[in-house]
C-alpha positions in Angstrom: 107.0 143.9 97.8 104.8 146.1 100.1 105.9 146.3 103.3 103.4 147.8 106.6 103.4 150.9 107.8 104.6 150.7 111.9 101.7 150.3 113.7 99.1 148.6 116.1 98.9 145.7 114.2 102.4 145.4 113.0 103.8 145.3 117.0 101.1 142.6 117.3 103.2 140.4 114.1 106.3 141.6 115.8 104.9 139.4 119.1 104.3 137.0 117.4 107.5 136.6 115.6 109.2 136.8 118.5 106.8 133.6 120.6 106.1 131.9 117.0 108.3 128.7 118.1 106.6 128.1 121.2 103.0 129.3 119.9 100.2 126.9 121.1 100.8 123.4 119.8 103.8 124.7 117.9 107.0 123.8 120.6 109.3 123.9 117.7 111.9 126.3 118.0 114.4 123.8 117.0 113.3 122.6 113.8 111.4 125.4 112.6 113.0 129.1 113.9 111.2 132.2 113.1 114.0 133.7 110.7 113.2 130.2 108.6 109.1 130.9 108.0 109.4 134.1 107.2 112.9 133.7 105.0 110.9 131.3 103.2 107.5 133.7 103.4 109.7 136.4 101.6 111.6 133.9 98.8 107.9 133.5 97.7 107.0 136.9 97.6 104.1 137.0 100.1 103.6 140.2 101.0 102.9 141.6 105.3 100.3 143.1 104.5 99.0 145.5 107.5 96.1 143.0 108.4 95.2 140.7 111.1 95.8 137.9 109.5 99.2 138.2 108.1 101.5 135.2 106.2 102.8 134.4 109.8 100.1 134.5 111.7 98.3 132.4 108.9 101.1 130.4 109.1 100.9 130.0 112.7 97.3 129.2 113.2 96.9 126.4 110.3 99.5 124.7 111.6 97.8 124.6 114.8 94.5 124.0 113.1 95.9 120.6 111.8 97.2 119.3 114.8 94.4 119.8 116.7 92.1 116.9 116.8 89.3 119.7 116.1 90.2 120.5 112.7 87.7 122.7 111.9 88.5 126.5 111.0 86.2 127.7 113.8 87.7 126.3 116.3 91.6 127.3 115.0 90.0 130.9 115.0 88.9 130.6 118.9 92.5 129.5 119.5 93.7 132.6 118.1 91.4 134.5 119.7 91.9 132.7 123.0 95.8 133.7 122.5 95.5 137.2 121.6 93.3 137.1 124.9 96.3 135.9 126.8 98.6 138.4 125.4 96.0 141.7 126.5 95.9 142.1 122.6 92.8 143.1 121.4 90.1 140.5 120.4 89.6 139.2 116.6 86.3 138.1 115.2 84.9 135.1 116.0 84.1 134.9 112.1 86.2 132.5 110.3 85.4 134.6 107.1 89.1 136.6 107.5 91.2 133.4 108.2 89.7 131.4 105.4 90.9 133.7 102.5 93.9 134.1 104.4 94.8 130.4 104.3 93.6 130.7 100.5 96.2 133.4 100.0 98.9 131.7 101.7 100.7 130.2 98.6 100.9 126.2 98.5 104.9 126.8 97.9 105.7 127.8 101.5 104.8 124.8 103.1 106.0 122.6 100.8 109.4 124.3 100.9 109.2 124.3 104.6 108.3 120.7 105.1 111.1 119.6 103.0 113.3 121.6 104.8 112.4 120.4 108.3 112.6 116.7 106.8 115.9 117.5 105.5 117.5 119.2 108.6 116.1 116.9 110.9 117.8 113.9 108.8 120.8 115.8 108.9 120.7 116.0 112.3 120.6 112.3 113.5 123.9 111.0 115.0 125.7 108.6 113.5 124.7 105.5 115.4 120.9 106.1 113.8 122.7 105.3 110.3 122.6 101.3 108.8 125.9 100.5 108.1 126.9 104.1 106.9 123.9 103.9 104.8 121.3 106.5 105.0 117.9 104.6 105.2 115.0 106.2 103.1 111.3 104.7 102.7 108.8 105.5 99.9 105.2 104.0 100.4 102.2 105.5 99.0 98.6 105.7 100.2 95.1 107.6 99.5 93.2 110.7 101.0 89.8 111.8 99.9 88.1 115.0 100.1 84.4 116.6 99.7 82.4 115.8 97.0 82.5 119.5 95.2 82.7 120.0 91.0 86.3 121.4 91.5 87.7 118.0 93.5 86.1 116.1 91.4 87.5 117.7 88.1 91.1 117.3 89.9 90.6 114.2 91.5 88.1 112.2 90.2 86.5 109.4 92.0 86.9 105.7 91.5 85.3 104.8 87.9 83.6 101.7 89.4 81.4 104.1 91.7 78.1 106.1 90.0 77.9 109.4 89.9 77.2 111.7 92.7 77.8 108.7 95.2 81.7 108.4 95.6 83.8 110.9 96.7 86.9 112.5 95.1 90.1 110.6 95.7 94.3 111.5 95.4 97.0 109.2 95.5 99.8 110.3 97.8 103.6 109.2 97.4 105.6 110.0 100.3 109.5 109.5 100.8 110.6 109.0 104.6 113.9 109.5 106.8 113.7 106.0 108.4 116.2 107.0 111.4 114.0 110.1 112.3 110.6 109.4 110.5 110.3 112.7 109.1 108.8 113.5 105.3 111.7 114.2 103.0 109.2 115.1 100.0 105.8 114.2 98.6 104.0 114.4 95.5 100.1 114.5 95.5 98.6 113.0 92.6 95.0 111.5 90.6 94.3 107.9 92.2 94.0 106.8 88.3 94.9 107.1 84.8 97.5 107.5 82.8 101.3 107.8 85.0 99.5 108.2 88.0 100.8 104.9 89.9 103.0 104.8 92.7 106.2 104.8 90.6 105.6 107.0 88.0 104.8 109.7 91.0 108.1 108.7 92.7 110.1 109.7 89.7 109.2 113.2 90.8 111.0 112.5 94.1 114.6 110.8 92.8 115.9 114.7 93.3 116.4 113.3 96.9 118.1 110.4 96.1 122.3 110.7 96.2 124.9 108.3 96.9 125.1 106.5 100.6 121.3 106.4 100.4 119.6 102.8 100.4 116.4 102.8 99.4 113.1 100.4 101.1 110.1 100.1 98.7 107.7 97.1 98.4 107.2 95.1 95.7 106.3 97.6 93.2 109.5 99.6 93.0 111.0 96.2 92.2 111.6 96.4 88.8 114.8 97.1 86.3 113.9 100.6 85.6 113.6 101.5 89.3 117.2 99.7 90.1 118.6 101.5 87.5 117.3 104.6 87.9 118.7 104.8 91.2 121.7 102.9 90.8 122.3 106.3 88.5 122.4 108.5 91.8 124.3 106.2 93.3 121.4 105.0 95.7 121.1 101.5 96.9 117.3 99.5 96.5 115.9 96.4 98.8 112.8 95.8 97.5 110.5 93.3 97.4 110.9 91.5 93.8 108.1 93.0 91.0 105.1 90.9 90.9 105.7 90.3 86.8 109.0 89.0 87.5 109.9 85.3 88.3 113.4 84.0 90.4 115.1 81.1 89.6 117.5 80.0 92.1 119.2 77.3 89.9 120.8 80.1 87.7 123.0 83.3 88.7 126.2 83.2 90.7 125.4 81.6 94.6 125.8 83.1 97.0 124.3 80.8 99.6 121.4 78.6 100.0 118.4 80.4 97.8 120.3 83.3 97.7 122.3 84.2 93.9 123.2 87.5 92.0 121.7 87.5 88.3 122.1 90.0 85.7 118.6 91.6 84.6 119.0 93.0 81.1 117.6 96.2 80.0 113.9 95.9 78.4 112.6 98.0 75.7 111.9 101.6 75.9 108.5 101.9 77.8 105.9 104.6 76.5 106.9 107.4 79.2 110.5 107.2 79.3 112.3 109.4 76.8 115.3 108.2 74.0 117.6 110.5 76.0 117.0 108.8 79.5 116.4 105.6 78.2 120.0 105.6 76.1 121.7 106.6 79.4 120.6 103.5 80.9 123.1 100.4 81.4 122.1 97.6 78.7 122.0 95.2 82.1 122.8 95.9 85.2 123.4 93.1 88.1 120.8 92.2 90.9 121.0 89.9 93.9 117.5 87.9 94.6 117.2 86.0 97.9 114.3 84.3 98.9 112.9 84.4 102.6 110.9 82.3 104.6 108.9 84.0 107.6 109.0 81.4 110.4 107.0 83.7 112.9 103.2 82.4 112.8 100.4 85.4 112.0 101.9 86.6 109.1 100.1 86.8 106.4 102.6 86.8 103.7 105.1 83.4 104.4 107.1 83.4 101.4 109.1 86.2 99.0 111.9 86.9 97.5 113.5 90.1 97.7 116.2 92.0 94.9 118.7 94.1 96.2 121.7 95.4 94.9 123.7 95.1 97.7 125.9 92.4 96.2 128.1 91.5 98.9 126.9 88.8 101.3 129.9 89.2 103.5 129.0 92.6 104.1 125.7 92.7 103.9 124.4 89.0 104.9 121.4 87.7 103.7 119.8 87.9 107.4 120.4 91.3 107.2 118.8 92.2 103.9 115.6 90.4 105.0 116.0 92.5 108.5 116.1 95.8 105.9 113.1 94.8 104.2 110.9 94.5 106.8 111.7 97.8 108.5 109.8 99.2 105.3 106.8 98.4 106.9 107.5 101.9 108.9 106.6 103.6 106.0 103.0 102.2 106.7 103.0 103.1 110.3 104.4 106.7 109.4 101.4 106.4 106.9 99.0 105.6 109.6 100.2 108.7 112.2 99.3 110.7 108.8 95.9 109.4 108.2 94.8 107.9 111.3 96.4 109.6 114.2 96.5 113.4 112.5 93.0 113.0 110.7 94.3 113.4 107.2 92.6 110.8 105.8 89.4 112.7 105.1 90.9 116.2 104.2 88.2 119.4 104.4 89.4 121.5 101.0 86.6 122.5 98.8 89.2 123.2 96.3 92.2 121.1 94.4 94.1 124.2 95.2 92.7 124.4 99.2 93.3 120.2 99.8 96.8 120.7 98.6 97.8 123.1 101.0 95.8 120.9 103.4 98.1 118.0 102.9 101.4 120.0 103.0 100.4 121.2 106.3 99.7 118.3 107.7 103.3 117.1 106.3 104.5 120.1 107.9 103.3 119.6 111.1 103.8 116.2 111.1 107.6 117.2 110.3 107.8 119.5 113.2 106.6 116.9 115.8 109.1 114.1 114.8 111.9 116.5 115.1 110.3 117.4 119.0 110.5 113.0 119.2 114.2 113.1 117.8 115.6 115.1 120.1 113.6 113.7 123.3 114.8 110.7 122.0 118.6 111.3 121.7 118.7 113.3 125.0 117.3 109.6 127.0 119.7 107.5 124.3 116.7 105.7 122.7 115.9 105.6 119.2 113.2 108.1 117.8 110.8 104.3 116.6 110.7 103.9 120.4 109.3 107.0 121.1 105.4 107.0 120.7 103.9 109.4 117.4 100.4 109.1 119.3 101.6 109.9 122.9 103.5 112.8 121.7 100.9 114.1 119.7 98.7 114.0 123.0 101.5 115.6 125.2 101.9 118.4 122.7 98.1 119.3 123.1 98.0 119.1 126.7 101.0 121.8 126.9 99.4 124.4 124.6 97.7 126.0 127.3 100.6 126.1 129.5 103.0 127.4 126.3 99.6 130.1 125.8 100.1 132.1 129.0 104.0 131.1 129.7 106.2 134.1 129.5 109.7 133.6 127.3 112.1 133.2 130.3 110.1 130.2 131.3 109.4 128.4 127.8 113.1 126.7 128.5 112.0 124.4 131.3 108.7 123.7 130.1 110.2 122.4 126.9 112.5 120.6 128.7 109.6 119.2 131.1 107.4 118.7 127.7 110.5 116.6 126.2 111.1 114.4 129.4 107.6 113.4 129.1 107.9 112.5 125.8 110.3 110.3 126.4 108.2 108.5 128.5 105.9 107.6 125.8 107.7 104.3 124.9 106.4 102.1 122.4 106.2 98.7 123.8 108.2 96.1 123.0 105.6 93.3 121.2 107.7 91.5 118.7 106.2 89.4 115.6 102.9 90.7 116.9 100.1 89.9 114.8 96.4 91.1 115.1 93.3 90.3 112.8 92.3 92.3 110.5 88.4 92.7 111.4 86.5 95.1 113.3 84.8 94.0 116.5 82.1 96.9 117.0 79.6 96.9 114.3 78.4 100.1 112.5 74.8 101.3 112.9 72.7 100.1 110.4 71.9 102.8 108.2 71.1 101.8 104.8 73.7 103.1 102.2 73.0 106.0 100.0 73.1 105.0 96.7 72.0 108.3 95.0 73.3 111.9 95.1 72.9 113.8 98.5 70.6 116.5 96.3 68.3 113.7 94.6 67.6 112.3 97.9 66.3 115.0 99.5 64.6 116.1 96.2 62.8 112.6 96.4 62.2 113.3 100.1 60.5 116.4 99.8 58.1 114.6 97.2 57.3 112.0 99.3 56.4 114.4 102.5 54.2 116.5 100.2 51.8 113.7 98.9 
């Protein structure tokens, strides 16, 4: 591996090694130290290359590119030019030409390793009173991103067969497995929105590495099956899920355990298609499942009725009250989902590449990582739990104290971050149980007819039309 020659611009990657954890928009230190990037930056055999733009720096500033609400790569290259301006260092291009193929040289592997490690440390983190029982609660959930309409996304990703050509947009299915007690992304797998094993489950198999004993597992219905029971019952995890939509319960049969609530024995089906004799043999030919139905009494809900499967088979210790409590804290999945899409803008991702919108993603994982470890420990310094700590307001706070962290010199980043923290803990989420909204929007889009052609044969056809 090459390594720079000391100079100018290597005392300028020294700086920032030394500030990296309280960069702008990056108040980190904790969760992500600057012996961690750049152990990780050398495992994978990315060189520091005497440039401007080295691994770190690349590093630093598309991490603060995707927390910005301005995700574009001209404005990430102002903010690094706006630093170095702060620093007396002297100024970079406003070009975004350098940083570009930096970021495309920056391998995918370093932020995936780095989000899983945040996730992971974070988790391991939490005291003891954020655990369920002794049980440490994970969530899987999937959801959908898209991404500009280029040959190379669509090659990867293609877009939904129902729409024409030239019209839709490239979409990826994302499966994401969650830490419910801090909220942080444990692992993801990024995948094509249809085909052939290319559905929520079959991308999860390619998460079960993080699965081990004392876990318990929330997953909706879909992860309701025998094959995902067993598979995890394997690792030792526990499953409450919601009971697989091609399965039916019947109450009358099965030892009772109380009123609509019984433990059944599912046998093993055939061998699907995907699953190989090897797997499939190590399998249990049955394996025992408790199904309780539950009734939703609050009004506004939309389902009222459904039976979950568990295989927590002891109703002493785990009451039925409480299994029904444990599946509905799944939904968080869906609002950890939401700060993703919504609240950090990865719903429409920028890459022009497969290759470019992968790294995209892992860096919004990333930096999604490194903000709920900021909420986790705001939230065990005031004794509250990290769900009643606001993802928006924190986002918001973080923002407002880049400039500050900018132009802060190291003997004062303690305080801030202590003052940055305190406010965060501020940020309470209110307290609006069995709160139910409609589903409908009440502003109403501008009426712009729809474009039902490609971008390229619409002007074509408007160029026509202004010449005769």
């Amino acid at each position: 591996m090459a390594h720079a020659t000391p100079s100018y611009h290597t005392c300028q990657v020294g700086q920032l090694r030394q500030r990296f954890a309280h960069a702008p928009a990056l108040p980190f230190a904790e969760l992500l130290p600057q012996g961690l990037a750049e152990q990780v930056i050398r495992d994978e055999a990315v060189s520091f290359r005497d440039r401007l733009f080295s691994p770190l720096v690349t590093l630093w500033v598309f991490l603060s590119q995707v927390l910005d609400p301005d995700h574009s790569c001209r404005q990430a290259v102002a903010r690094f030019l706006a630093w170095r301006t702060a620093q007396g260092l002297a100024p970079c291009s406003t070009d975004t030409g350098a940083y570009c193929k930096a970021r495309g040289r920056l391998p995918k592997t370093v932020l995936a390793r780095l989000t899983r490690v945040t996730g992971r440390q974070a988790q391991e983190r939490a005291p003891a009173p954020w655990r369920w029982n002794n049980y440490t609660l994970k969530v899987v959930d999937g959801a959908t991103v898209s991404m500009p309409d280029t040959a190379a996304n669509q090659k990867a990703f293609p877009q939904h067969n129902t729409q024409k050509a030239g019209v839709g947009f490239p979409i990826a299915r994302l499966v994401v497995l969650f830490s419910l007690a801090v909220g942080t992304v444990l692992d993801a797998v990024l995948g094509r929105y249809q085909g052939k094993r290319t559905g929520e489950t079959a991308l999860f198999h390619n998460l079960h590495d993080h699965l081990e004993a004392g876990d318990l597992l929330l997953a909706d219905r879909g992860f309701g099956s025998y094959w995902e029971l067993a598979l995890l019952r394997q690792r030792g995890a526990d499953l409450v899920s919601r009971l697989h939509q091609g399965r039916h319960a019947d109450f009358r049969t099965g030892r009772r355990l109380g009123r609509e609530d019984h433990v059944v024995v599912w046998a093993k089906p055939q061998r699907p298609s995907w699953m190989d004799e090897k797997t499939y043999a190590a399998l249990p030919a049955s394996e025992a499942v408790r199904e309780l139905r539950v009734r939703v009494r609050p009004v506004g809900f939309r389902v009222r009725v459904l039976v979950v499967v568990t295989t927590l088979l002891d109703a002493g210790q785990m009451p039925a009250e409480e299994v029904a409590l444990l599946y509905r804290m799944r939904w968080y999945a869906e609002l950890d989902l939401r700060a993703l899409k919504q609240t950090m803008q990865m719903d429409i991702l920028r890459g022009q590449s497969p290759e470019m919108v992968r790294k995209e993603v892992w860096a919004h994982l990333l930096a999604y990582n490194l903000l709920r470890g900021l909420m986790a420990r705001a939230a065990e310094e005031a004794g509250l739990l990290p769900l009643q700590v606001s993802f928006k307001g924190s986002l918001q706070l973080v923002q407002a104290f880049a400039a500050v962290l900018w132009t802060a010199a190291v003997e004062e980043l303690e305080e801030i971050m202590r003052r940055l923290r305190a406010a965060i803990r501020a940020h309470r989420v209110g307290d609006r149980p069995n709160r139910c909204e409609p589903r409908r929007r009440k502003r109403r889009p501008k009426h712009y007819p729809l474009l039902n052609e490609s971008r390229q044969q619409a002007r074509a056809r408007l160029g026509e039309s202004s010449c005769g």
